[in-house]
C-alpha positions, 0 to 999 in steps of 0.5 A, a space after each residue: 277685461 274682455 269677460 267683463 265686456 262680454 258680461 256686461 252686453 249681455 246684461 244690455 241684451 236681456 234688459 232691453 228684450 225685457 224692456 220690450 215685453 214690458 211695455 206691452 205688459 204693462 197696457 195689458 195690466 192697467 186694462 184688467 185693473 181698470 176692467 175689474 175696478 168697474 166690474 168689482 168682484 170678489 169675495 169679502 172675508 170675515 175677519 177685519 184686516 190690519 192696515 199697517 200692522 208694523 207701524 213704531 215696531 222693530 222685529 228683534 235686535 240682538 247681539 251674534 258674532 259675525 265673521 269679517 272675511 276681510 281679515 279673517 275674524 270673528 267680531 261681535 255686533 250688535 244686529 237690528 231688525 227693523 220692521 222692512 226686515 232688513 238687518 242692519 249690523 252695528 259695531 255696538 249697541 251705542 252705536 245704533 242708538 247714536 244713529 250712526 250708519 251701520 256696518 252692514 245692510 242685509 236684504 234677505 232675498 234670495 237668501 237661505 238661512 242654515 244653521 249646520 256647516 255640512 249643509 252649507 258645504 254642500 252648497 258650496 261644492 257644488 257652485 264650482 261643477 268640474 272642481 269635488 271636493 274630498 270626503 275630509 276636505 275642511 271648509 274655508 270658514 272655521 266656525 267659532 262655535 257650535 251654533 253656527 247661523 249662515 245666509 247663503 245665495 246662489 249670486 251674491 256674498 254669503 254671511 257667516 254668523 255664530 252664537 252660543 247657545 242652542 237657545 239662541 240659534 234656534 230664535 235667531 234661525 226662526 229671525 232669519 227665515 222671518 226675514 227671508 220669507 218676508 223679503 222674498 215677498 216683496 211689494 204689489 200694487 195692481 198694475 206694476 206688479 202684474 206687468 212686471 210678474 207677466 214681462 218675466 214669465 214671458 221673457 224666460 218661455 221665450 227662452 224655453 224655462 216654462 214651469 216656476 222659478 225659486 229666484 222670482 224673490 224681493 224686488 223688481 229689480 233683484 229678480 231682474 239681476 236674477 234672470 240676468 245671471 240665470 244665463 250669465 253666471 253659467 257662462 261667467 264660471 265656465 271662463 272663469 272656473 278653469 283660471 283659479 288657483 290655488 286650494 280647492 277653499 281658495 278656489 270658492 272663496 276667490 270664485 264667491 267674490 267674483 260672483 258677488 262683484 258681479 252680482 252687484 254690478 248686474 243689480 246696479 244695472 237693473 235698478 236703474 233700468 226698471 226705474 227708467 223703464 216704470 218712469 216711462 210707462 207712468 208718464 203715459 197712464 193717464 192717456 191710458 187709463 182715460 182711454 180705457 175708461 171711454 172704450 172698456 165695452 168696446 175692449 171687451 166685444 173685441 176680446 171676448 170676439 177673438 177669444 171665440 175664433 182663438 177657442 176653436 183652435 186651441 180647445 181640441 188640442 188643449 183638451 186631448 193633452 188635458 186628457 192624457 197628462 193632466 188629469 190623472 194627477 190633479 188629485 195626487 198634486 192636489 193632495 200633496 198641496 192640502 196635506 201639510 197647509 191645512 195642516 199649517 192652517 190648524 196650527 195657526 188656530 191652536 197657537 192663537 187659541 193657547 194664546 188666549 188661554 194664558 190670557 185668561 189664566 192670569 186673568 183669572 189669578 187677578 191680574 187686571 186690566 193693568 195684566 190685560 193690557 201688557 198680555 194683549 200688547 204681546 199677542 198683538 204681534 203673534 203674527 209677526 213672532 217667528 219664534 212662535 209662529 215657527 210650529 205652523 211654518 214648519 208644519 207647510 215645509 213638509 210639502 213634498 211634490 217628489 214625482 210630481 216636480 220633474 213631469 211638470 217642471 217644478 223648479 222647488 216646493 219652496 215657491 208655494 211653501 213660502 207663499 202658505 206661510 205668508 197667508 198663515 201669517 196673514 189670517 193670524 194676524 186678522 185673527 189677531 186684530 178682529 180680537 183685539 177690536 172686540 174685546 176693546 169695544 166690550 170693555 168700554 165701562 166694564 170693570 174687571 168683573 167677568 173679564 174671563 167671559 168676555 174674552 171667552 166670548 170674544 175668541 169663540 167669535 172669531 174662531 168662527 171667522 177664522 174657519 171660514 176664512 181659512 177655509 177660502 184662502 186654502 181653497 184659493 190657494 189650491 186652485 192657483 197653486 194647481 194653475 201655477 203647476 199645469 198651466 206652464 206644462 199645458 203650454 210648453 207642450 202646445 205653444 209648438 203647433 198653437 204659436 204659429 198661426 196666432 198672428 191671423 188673430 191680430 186682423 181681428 183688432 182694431 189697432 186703438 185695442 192692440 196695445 191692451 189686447 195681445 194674442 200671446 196673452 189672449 192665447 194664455 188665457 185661453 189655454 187656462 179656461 180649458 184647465 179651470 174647470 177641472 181644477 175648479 171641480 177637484 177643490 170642489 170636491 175635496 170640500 164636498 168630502 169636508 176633507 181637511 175642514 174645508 167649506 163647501 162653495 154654498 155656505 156663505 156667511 153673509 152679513 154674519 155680524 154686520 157691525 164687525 166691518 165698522 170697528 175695521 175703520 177704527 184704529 188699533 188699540 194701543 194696549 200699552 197706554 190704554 189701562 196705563 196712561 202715564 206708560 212709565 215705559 215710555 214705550 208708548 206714542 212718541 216714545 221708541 219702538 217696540 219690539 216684536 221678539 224678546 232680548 235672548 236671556 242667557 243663563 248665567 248672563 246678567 244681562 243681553 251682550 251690550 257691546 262688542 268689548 263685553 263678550 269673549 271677543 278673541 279668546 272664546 272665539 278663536 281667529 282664522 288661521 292659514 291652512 298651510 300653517 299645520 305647525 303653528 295650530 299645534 304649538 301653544 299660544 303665546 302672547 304676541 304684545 308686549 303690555 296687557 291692559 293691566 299694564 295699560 291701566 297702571 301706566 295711566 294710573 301709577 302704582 308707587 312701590 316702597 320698601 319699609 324696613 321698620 315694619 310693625 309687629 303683627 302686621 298683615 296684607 291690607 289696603 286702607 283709605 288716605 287722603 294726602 298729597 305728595 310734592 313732587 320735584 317739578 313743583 307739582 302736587 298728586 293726590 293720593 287715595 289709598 295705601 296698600 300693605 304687602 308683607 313679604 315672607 313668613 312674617 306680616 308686618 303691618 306699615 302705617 299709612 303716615 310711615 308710607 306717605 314718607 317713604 313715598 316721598 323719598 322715591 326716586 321720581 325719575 326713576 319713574 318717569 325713565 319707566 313709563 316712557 320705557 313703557 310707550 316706546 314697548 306699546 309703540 312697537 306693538 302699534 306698529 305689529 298691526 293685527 298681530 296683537 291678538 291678546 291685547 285685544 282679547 284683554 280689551 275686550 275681557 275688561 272693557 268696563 274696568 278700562 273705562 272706568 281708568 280712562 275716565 280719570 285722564 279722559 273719556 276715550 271710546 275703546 273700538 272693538 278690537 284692534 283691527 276693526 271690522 274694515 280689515 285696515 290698520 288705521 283703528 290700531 293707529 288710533 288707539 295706540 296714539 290715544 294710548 300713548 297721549 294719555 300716558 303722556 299726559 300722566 307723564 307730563 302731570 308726574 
């Protein structure tokens, strides 16, 4: 109790000093955003941007086996990727298309997504320093398959999935880096988000972290709950590390949840103070803003006036750091960075450019603007499409900035590579969009004539665009990248003797400007006009050198095709319903949403796993068992429940034997139809449907229907009903032996559809996945035995 104590006036702390940073910050933000809404600036690309590309779509949705930590199990569940990339697991797919809640709600930030189980214990063994791990020590987690899928994070609860197939993994692994990536991302806006990014940055060089940071990763407020347990989570291992017992698995698991109950927790704390803190700041911009507005000359002398004096005391030191530590590697760093992403840039241009060639070869076999307009559906969201976009990411994760990370305190390449992937995204979707807006406005009137010419003429427009603008984002990128590597460096080595006498700098401001002009940020900026130069000079020159088919600074495109920016304001085309406008499909306005990424089709498999009865639930993928328990993994398994479903399924509908002596010559094994009734001794009349014969012995007797029907009639009746209440005592007990029943529920799950259709006759009744269900409590088994038993009853009762 008292290190929760402890840990939670620790989280006060550091959310009230970033409170304060922020504050400032946020002033300071709202001046640039309004200096540059005046000022203007910048450069216009060539190619049109998409405003909402994702509106009506889904990412994937697909069937994995997850594992339920609660009891140690593997379930199937149905996992829907929604356009927010947030990853919803569902029971079934019935239940997402009822809307009913989900069972879990992934947000990927943070995370890493493995698919190899040695990887994924590596990072484990290292969450706990002091406690190694044996060379054969075996994971907590038995994966079911070979295909394992896993999404890890430094703070909060791991996920374990698994699949199939190769096939599978590698499509749901390329999902999940898309969803990673994307989340990691998260929102920006011009004012909150540059505060926000500044505070944080301030905060952690005020603690002495200069350099990047890997978990400024989703949200404001789960890069708050970060730097919260960037100090915290040290500390709470180093009093809690020495207290777990047990096994060095038990150790991890019990530490991983007491990490992520405390994550949890600390992210509770931020979301509410960051919006508190945004509410705050939000009520004073409008004073704000008409401040700046009536002073922005004034604003301006003053800093440009105290930048002057601040120069001179800065640039002789700046300068002879630059000299000696900087500059001798600008071009090794820079060459790190151009290598891998211009190579990544290039595949984007072939990916898209192949695209287009399987356009226009099923073009060319005839296919029409009906082919065309389905084709040109797909290709609008090849951006979004990790699968295939997977070959241009996985170009950019080869960046290496070995020997380079620890001189300038590179925490990971992983900020600038998820960053690359983002803006390859970007410009391919651009592409992407600029295409599909020009093809549509040659078409207008055109019949199917010369479709291959247009689309030729279409793509050689805009790869010329896509050049040139690829060539400016990389340029961009290279020089903030550079900024993001030297800056960080520059002033952890100069803030010790610049810090100091900043504070003569603040007579130099008049008090009206002080909340928008801060000599800490007068002083940063300073320090990155002394770098720029340089920087600017070394992309400069690598352009010049026309290495890695990067444009000079004077060749312009202006005006190139000045009609192009009007279809920008036009909306996206909706091939689906263009060339086909009844859209049978239904996929259309107001019909559902359209999905980025194909169903996985397995071979051999009719169709996609359509809830979690349909798959090999409890037999193909094996339940966790203790680690003590050696002996019981070397017996053979036997069956724990007294009943199958065969039972279940003769229970609801009764099968009557019957001996017949006088069996026909010649006879033989057979089932035929009979439409008759039987008057049973409580007055009652059943139905029965068919007849079958089973001759026993070498000889095959055939039996009528007519000589059953009778022999059936003298059955003894109660007999039968003795049997069957006999059966539901057995089936009670079996309710009452919980999470035991693992054949049954792999019975269950072998011969859903089967059951179902049995059911049907007395009842519909939803069978639930399993008997223990995905909350790790017993109340599922409670009712599906009582549902059991009362259908049973009922046959009882009718019998």
């Amino acid at each position: 109790g008292g290190d929760v104590r402890s840990c939670d006036l620790d989280s006060v702390d550091v959310m009230r000093e970033f409170g304060e940073t922020y504050q400032q910050q946020y002033a300071v933000a709202l001046f640039n955003s309004v200096r540059y809404e005046i000022e203007g600036g910048g450069t216009q690309s060539q190619l049109l941007h998409r405003k909402d590309p994702l509106v009506d779509r889904s990412i994937f949705s697909g069937n994995l086996f997850q594992y339920l930590e609660e009891n140690r199990k593997w379930r199937n569940r149905f996992v829907f990727v929604a356009s927010s990339y947030s990853i919803s697991l569902y029971e079934s797919k019935t239940a997402h298309d009822r809307s009913l809640h989900p069972k879990v709600t992934i947000n990927c930030a943070g995370y890493r997504a493995l698919k190899s189980m040695e990887e994924y214990m590596d990072l484990v063994n290292n969450s706990l320093p002091g406690v190694k791990a044996r060379p054969s020590s075996s994971p907590f987690v038995k994966c079911a398959t070979q295909f394992p899928l896993i999404l890890w994070h430094p703070y909060a609860r791991h996920h374990y999935f698994c699949v199939m197939t190769e096939k599978e993994q590698t499509k749901w692994h390329a999902v999940l880096q898309d969803c990673v990536r994307h989340t990691n991302n998260g929102e920006e806006t011009h004012v909150l988000t540059p505060a926000f990014t500044d505070a944080v940055r301030l905060h952690r060089q005020a603690k002495g972290h200069y350099g990047t940071w890997d978990m400024m990763c989703g949200g404001p407020p789960q890069i708050l709950a970060n730097l919260v347990m960037e100090t915290l989570h040290p500390e709470m291992r180093s009093l809690i590390a020495h207290r777990l017992k047990g096994k060095l698995q038990q150790k991890q698991r019990h530490w991983m949840l007491i990490s992520d109950a405390l994550y949890k927790q600390v992210l509770r704390h931020t979301r509410a103070h960051y919006e508190a803190l945004v509410q705050s700041c939000e009520v004073q911009r409008p004073a704000l803003d008409a401040g700046l507005r009536t002073d922005m000359d004034q604003i301006i002398a003053s800093k440009d006036h105290v930048q002057g004096k601040m120069r001179a005391l800065v640039l002789p030191r700046a300068e002879q750091l630059l000299l000696a530590s900087v500059k001798p590697y600008v071009d090794s760093i820079l060459e790190a960075l151009m290598e891998p992403t211009s190579r990544g840039f290039s595949e984007v241009r072939d990916v898209f450019s192949r695209e287009l060639v399987e356009v226009s070869k099923n073009t060319l076999n005839g296919g029409g603007k009906e082919l065309l307009g389905e084709q040109m559906e797909r290709l609008s969201m090849l951006a979004f499409h990790p699968v295939k976009m997977q070959s241009c990411y996985e170009e950019v994760e080869q960046l290496n900035l070995d020997g380079l990370q620890q001189r300038f305190d590179v925490s990971s390449p992983s900020v600038f590579v998820q960053r690359a992937q983002i803006l390859m995204r970007e410009q391919m979707d651009n592409a992407v969009y600029t295409f599909e807006q020009l093809l549509n406005q040659s078409l207008e009137g055109q019949g199917d004539e010369d479709l291959c010419k247009t689309i030729q003429k279409c793509e050689d427009r805009v790869l010329k665009k896509y050049d040139y603008d690829s060539s400016t984002v990389r340029k961009k990128f290279f020089r903030e990248a550079l900024l993001q590597i030297i800056i960080p460096y520059m002033l952890k080595h100069l803030s010790p003797s610049c810090t100091a006498e900043l504070p003569k700098f603040k007579e130099l401001i008049f008090e009206d400007f002080s909340r928008f002009l801060l000599v800490e940020n007068v002083f940063e900026e300073v320090v990155l006009h002394s770098v720029t130069k340089d920087i600017m000079m070394a992309v400069k020159e690598a352009a010049v050198q026309r290495r890695h088919n990067l444009y000079r600074d004077s060749m312009v495109l202006t005006n190139s095709d000045p009609n192009l920016h009007l279809l920008g304001e036009s909306p996206s085309v909706d091939w689906s319903t263009k060339f086909s406008p009844d859209d049978p499909e239904g996929e259309g306005e107001g019909g559902r949403r359209r999905q980025v990424v194909s169903m996985i089709q397995l071979d051999g498999v009719p169709l996609a796993y359509e809830s979690c009865m349909e798959v090999p639930g409890v037999e193909g993928i094996p339940e966790e068992e203790d680690d003590d328990d050696d002996e019981a993994r070397m017996l053979p398994r036997t069956p724990k429940s007294p009943d199958s479903v065969h039972e279940i399924r003769g229970l609801i509908n009764p099968v009557v034997e019957v001996e017949h002596p006088e069996a026909e010559e010649g006879g033989t094994n057979g089932t035929e139809p009979v439409s008759a009734t039987v008057l049973l001794e409580d007055g009652s009349v059943e139905e029965v449907r068919s007849v079958t014969t089973l001759v026993e012995g070498g000889d095959q007797r055939r039996v009528s229907p007519q000589d059953m029907m009778k022999r059936l009639m003298g059955k003894d009746r109660k007999q039968e009903v003795t049997d069957i209440e006999q059966a539901i005592q057995e089936i009670d007990l079996a309710v009452q032996e919980g999470g035991k029943d693992t054949d049954l529920e792999a019975d269950l799950g072998q011969t859903s559809s089967k059951t179902n259709e049995g059911l049907n006759e007395v009842g519909p009744q939803p069978i639930r996945n399993g008997l223990t269900g995905g909350d790790g409590n017993g109340e599922e088994v409670e009712n599906f035995g009582e549902k059991v038993a009362v259908q049973i009853s009922d046959v009882v009762c009718e019998i």
